[in-house]
VOKE-565760 format. One line per 10 residues: for each residue x, y, z of C-alpha. Coordinates in Angstrom, 1 decimal, padded with zeros to 4 digits. Layout:
X Y Z ~ ...
REM end
This chain:
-029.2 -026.7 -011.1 ~ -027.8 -029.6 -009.5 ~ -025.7 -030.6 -012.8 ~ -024.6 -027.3 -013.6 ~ -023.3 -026.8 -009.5 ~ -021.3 -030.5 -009.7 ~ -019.5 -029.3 -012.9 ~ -017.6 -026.0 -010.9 ~ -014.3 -025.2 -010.1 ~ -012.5 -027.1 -007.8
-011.6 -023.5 -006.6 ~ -015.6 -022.6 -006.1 ~ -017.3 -022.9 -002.5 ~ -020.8 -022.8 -002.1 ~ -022.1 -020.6 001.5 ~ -026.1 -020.5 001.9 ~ -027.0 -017.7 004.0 ~ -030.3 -016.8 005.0 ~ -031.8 -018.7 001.9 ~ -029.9 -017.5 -000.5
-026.9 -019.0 -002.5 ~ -023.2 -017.6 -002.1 ~ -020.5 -018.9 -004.4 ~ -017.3 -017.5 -003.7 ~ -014.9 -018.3 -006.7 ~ -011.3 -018.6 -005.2 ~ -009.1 -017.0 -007.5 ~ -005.2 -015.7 -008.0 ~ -004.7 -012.5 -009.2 ~ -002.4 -013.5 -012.1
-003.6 -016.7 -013.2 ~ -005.3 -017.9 -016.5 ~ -007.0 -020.5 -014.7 ~ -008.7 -018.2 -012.5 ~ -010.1 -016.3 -015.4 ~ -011.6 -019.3 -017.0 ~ -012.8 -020.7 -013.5 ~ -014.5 -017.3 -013.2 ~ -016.4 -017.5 -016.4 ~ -017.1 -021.3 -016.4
-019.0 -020.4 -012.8 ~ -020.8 -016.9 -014.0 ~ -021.8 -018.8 -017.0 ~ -023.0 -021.7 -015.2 ~ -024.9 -020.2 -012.5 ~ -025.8 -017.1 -014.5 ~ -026.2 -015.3 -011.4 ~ -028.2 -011.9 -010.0 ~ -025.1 -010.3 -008.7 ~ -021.5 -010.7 -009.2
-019.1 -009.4 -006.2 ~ -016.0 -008.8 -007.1 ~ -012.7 -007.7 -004.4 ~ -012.4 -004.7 -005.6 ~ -013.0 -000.7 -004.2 ~ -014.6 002.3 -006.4 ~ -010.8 003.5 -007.1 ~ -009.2 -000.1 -007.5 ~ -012.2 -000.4 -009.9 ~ -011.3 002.6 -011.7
-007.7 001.8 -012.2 ~ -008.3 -001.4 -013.4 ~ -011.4 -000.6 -016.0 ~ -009.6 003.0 -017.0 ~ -006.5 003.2 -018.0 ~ -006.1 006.6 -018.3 ~ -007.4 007.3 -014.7 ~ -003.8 008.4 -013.7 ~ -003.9 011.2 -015.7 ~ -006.2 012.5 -013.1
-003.9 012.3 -010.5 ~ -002.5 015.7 -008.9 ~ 001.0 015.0 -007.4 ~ 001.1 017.8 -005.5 ~ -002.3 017.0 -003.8 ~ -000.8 013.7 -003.1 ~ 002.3 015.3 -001.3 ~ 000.2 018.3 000.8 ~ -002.0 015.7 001.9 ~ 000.9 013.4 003.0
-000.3 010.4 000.7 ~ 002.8 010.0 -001.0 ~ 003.6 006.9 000.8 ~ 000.4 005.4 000.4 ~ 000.4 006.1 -003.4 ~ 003.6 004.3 -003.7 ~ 002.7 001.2 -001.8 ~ -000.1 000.7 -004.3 ~ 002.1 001.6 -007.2 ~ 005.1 -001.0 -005.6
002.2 -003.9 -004.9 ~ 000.7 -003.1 -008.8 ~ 004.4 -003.8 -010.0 ~ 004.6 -007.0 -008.4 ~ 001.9 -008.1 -010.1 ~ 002.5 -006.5 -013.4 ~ 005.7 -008.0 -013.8 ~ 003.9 -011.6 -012.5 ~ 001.3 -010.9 -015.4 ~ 003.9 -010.3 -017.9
006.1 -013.5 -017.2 ~ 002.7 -015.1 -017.2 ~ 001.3 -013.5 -020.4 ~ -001.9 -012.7 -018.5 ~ -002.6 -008.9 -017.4 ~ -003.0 -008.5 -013.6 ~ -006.7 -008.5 -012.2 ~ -008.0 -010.4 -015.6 ~ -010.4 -012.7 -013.0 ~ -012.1 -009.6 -012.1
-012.2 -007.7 -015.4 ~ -014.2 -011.1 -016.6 ~ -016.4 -011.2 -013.4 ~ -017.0 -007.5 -014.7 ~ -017.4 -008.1 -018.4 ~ -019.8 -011.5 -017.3 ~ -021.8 -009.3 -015.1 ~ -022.7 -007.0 -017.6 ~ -023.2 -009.7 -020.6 ~ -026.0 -011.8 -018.5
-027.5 -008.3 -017.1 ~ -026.4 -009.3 -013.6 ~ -025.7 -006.5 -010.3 ~ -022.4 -005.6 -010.0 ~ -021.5 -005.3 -006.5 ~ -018.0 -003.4 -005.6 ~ -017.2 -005.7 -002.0 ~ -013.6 -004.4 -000.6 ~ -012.9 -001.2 001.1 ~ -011.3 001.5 000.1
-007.6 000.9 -000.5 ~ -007.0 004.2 000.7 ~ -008.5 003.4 004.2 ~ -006.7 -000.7 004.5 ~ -003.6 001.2 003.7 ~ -003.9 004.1 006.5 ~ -005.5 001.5 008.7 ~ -002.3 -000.4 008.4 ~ 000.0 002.3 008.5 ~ -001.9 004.0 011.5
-001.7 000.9 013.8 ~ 002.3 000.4 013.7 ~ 004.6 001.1 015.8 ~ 007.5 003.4 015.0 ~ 010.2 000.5 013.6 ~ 007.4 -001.5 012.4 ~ 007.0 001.4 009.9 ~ 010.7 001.8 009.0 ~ 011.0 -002.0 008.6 ~ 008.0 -001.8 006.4
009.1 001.0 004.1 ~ 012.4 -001.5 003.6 ~ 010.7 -004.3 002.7 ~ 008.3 -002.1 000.4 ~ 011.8 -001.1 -001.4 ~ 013.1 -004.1 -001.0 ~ 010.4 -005.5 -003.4 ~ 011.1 -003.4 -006.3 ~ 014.1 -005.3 -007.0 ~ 012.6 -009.0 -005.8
014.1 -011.2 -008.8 ~ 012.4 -014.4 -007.4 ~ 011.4 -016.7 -010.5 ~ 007.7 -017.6 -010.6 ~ 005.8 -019.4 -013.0 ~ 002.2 -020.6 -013.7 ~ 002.6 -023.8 -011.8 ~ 003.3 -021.5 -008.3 ~ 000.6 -019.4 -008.7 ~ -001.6 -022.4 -009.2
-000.5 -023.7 -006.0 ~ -000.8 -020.8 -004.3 ~ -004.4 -021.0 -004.4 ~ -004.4 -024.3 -002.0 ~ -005.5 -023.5 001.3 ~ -002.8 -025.6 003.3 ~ -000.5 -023.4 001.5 ~ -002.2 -020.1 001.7 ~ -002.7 -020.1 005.8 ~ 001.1 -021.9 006.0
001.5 -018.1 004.2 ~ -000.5 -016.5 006.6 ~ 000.9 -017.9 009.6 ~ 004.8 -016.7 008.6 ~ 003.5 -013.4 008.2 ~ 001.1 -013.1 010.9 ~ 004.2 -013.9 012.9 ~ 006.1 -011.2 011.9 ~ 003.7 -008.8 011.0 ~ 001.0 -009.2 013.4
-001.1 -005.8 013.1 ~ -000.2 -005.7 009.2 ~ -002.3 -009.2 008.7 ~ -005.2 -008.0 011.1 ~ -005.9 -004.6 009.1 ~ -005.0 -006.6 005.6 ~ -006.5 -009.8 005.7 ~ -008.8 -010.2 008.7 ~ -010.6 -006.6 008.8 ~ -011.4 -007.3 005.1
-011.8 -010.7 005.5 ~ -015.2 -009.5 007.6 ~ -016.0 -006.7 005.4 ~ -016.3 -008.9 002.1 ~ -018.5 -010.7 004.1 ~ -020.7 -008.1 005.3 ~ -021.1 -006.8 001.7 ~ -021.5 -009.9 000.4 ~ -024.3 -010.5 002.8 ~ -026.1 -007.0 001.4
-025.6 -008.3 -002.1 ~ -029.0 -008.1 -003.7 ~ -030.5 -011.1 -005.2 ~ -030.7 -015.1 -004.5 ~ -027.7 -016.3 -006.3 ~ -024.4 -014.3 -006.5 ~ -021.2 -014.9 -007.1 ~ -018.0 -013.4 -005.8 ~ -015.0 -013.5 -007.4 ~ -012.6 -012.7 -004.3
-008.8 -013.8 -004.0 ~ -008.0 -017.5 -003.0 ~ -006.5 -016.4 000.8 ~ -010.1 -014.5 001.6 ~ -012.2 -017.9 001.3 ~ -011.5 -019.5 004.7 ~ -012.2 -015.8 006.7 ~ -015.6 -015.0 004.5 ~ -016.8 -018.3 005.0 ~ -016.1 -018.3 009.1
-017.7 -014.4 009.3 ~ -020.5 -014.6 006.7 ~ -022.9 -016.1 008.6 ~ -023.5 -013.4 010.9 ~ -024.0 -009.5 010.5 ~ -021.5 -007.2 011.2 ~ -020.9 -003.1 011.7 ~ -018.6 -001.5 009.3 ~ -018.4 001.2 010.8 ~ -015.5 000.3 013.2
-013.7 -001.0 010.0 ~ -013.6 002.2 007.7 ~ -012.7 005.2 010.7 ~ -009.0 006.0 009.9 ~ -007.2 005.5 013.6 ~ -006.0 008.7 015.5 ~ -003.1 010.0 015.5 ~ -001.0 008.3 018.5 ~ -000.2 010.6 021.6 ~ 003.0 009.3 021.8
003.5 010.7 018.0 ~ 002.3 013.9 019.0 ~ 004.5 013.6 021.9 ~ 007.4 012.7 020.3 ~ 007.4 015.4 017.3 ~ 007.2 017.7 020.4 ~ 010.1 016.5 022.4 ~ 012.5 016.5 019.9 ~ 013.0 019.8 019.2 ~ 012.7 020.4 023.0
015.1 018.2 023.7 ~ 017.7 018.9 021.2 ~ 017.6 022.5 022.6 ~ 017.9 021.5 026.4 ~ 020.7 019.4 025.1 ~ 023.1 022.5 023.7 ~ 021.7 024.7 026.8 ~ 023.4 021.6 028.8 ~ 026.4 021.3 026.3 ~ 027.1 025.0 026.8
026.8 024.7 030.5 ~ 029.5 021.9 030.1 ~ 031.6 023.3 027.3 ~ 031.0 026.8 026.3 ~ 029.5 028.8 023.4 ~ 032.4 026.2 021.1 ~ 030.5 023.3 022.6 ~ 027.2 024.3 021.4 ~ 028.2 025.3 018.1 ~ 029.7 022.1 017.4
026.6 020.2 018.3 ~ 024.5 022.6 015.8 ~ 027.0 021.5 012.9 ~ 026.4 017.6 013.6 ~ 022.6 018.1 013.7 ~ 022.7 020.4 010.3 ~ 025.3 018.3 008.5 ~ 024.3 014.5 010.1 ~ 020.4 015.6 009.1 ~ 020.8 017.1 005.7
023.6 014.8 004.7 ~ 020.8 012.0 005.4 ~ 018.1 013.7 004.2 ~ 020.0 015.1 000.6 ~ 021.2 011.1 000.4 ~ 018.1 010.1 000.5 ~ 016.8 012.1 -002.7 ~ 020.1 011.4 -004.5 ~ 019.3 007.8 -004.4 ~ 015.6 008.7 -005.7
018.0 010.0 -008.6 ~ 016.5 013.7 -008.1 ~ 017.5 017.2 -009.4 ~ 020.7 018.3 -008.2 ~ 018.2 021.5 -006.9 ~ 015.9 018.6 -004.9 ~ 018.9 017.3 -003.2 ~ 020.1 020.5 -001.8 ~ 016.5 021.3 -000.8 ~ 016.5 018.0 000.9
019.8 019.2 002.7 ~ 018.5 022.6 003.8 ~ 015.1 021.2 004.8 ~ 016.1 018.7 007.0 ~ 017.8 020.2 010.1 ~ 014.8 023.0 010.0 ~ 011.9 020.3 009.4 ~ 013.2 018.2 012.1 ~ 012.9 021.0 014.7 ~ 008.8 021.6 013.1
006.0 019.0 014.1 ~ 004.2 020.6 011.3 ~ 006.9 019.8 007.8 ~ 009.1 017.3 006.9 ~ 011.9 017.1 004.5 ~ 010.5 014.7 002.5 ~ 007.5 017.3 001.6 ~ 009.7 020.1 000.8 ~ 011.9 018.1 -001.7 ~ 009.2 016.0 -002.9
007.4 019.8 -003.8 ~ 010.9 020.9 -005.7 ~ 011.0 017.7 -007.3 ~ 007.9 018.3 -008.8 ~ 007.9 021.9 -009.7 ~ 011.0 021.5 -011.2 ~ 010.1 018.5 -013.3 ~ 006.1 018.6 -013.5 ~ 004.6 015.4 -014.7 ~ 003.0 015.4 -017.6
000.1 013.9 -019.2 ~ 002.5 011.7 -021.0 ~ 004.3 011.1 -017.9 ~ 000.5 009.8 -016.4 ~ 000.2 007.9 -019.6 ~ 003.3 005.8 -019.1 ~ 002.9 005.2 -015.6 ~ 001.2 001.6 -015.7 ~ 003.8 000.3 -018.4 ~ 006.7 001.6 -016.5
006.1 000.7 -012.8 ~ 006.6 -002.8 -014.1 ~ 010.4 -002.5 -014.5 ~ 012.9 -000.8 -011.5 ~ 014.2 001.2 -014.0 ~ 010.7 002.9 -014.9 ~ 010.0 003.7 -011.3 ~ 013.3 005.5 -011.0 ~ 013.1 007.5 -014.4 ~ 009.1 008.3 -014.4
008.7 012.0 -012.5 ~ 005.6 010.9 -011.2 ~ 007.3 007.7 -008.9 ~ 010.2 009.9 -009.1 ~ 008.3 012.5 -007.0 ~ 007.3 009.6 -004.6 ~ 010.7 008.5 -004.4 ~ 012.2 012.0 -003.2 ~ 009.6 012.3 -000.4 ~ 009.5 009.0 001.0
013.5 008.5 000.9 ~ 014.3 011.8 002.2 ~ 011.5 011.4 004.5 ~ 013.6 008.3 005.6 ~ 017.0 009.8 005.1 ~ 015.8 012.9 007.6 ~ 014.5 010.5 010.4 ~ 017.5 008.6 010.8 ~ 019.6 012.0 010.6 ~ 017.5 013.1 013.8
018.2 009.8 015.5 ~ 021.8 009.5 014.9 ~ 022.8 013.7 015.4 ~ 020.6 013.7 018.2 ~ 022.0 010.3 020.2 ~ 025.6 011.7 019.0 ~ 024.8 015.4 020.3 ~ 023.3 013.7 023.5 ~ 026.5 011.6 023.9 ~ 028.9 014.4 024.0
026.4 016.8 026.3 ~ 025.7 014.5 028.8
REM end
């Protein structure tokens, strides 16, 4: 065993814990060297179990490619998980168009961890947590502009043109690099990186740890290494890590005082200027608000019929704690121009360009809600300051 250890990866670390024999297999997610480090280590060690980063839905996407087709928009927009969805559809681009510049599909170091583990009879052990939960963890612990700033950079990236090639991704799974990385965005993004990469960090451990068997090996991404290796040697509650946070008070209270407030300010406006006052005011937070919220789905390239619902929506669902624009346009969208099966089908080919996510109905759909969504909210910020401005 000595001989076949000495012969790993450069990228492969080896933990003991409690007697038994961790290998975590440091890996970038579009990289053919990681595939074949993964296979030269299973094959090597031949292991009992073989952990790989990835949930029971990330799992599913990756193994089944026609798991999509099982997705119901409108659940996704009722539930208010349209902005979720389209994070994980904008972070799969990224990678998809990485994969196709490197002629390598996304996630081929876990499918081989997976196909491995099932040619030498080994466990399988599923280590990450739910996407769904990171992402509402993530989302759930920013602050108002944190979000707004987020949801830019999230667009941003659908038309990042940045060139990079095998050589960077290589390099990107050197530590000195990765924590340089980690450091810039920590910076900026403080709570983001906690709920991404330290919560996670601490759960892969923790699973890692309940692993059954004596040898296992765990194909995990390069930038986890460092925080498994720091948290694995003690047990920890997971608990904590998977509740979805509560809804901020100061979210409730907001939702609440807007709509008080914009009525106190036309009772003060017509105090100040008469019933003419008042009316004016009423036309800047319909037109300011719906002119927003309609732009909004007219860049998401929706039906003529979405972007007037957008418009009509807004100045109403602004008033409501309870709707939002994005919802009720995002619903039009939809019924107007159902997704299809085919639609489903397509979906993983053409998230990969800018051009797909704009012409499938599916990211369409997402599109309409989360930028009318956006359009709406800086409608009630801009009427209401203006409407405050002139009553005041």
């Amino acid at each position: 065993m000595t001989e076949s250890v000495s012969q790993l990866p450069e990228s492969v670390k080896h933990i003991t814990v409690d007697g038994r024999d961790i290998y975590l297999v440091g890996t970038a997610h579009v990289s053919k060297e990681s595939v074949e480090d993964v296979r030269m280590t299973i094959e090597a060690l031949k292991p009992d179990t073989v952990a790989v980063e990835l949930c029971e839905s990330r799992f599913k996407a990756l193994t089944q490619r026609d798991n999509w087709e099982n997705l119901n928009i409108f659940k996704v927009i009722k539930e208010k998980k349209a902005v979720f969805l389209l994070a994980q559809l904008i972070m799969t681009s990224f990678y998809r168009r990485l994969g196709e510049k490197l002629d390598i599909q996304p996630g081929a170091e876990m499918l081989e961890g997976i196909k491995l583990a099932q040619k030498n009879n080994a466990n399988l052990t599923l280590a990450d947590r739910n996407i769904d939960i990171t992402l509402k963890r993530v989302w759930g612990y920013l602050g108002f502009w944190s979000k707004l700033n987020l949801l830019a950079r999230l667009l941003a990236g659908l038309f990042e043109k940045e060139e990079i090639d095998a050589e960077l991704i290589e390099k990107i799974k050197n530590s000195d690099l990765l924590e340089e990385m980690m450091a810039e965005f920590t910076e900026k993004f403080p709570e983001i990186k906690k709920r991404l990469i330290d919560e996670r960090d601490i759960y892969l451990a923790q699973k890692l740890r309940d692993a059954p068997g004596q040898k296992i090996v765990a194909v995990i991404g390069a930038g986890h290494v460092g925080g498994i290796t720091e948290k694995i040697q003690q047990e920890h509650d997971l608990e904590p890590l998977t509740e979805i946070p509560p809804k901020s008070n100061t979210g409730k209270v907001i939702k609440w005082a807007i709509p008080i407030l914009i009525l106190l300010l036309l009772v003060v406006g017509f105090f100040k200027g008469g019933v003419e006052h008042s009316i004016e005011s009423v036309y800047i937070w319909i037109l300011v608000n719906g002119f927003l919220s309609a732009a909004g789905a007219a860049i998401a390239l929706a039906h003529p019929l979405t972007v007037v619902s957008a418009f009509l929506a807004a100045p109403l669902t602004s008033l409501n704690p309870f709707l939002a624009a994005g919802w009720v346009a995002g619903l039009v969208q939809a019924l107007i121009r159902r997704p299809t099966v085919a639609d489903f089908e397509k979906l993983p080919d053409e998230i990969s360009t800018v051009k797909g996510f704009w012409s499938n109905p599916v990211t369409k759909v997402l599109l309409v809600v989360v930028l009318a969504n956006l359009g709406s909210t800086l409608g009630t910020i801009i009427s209401g300051s203006w409407i405050a401005a002139r009553s005041l």
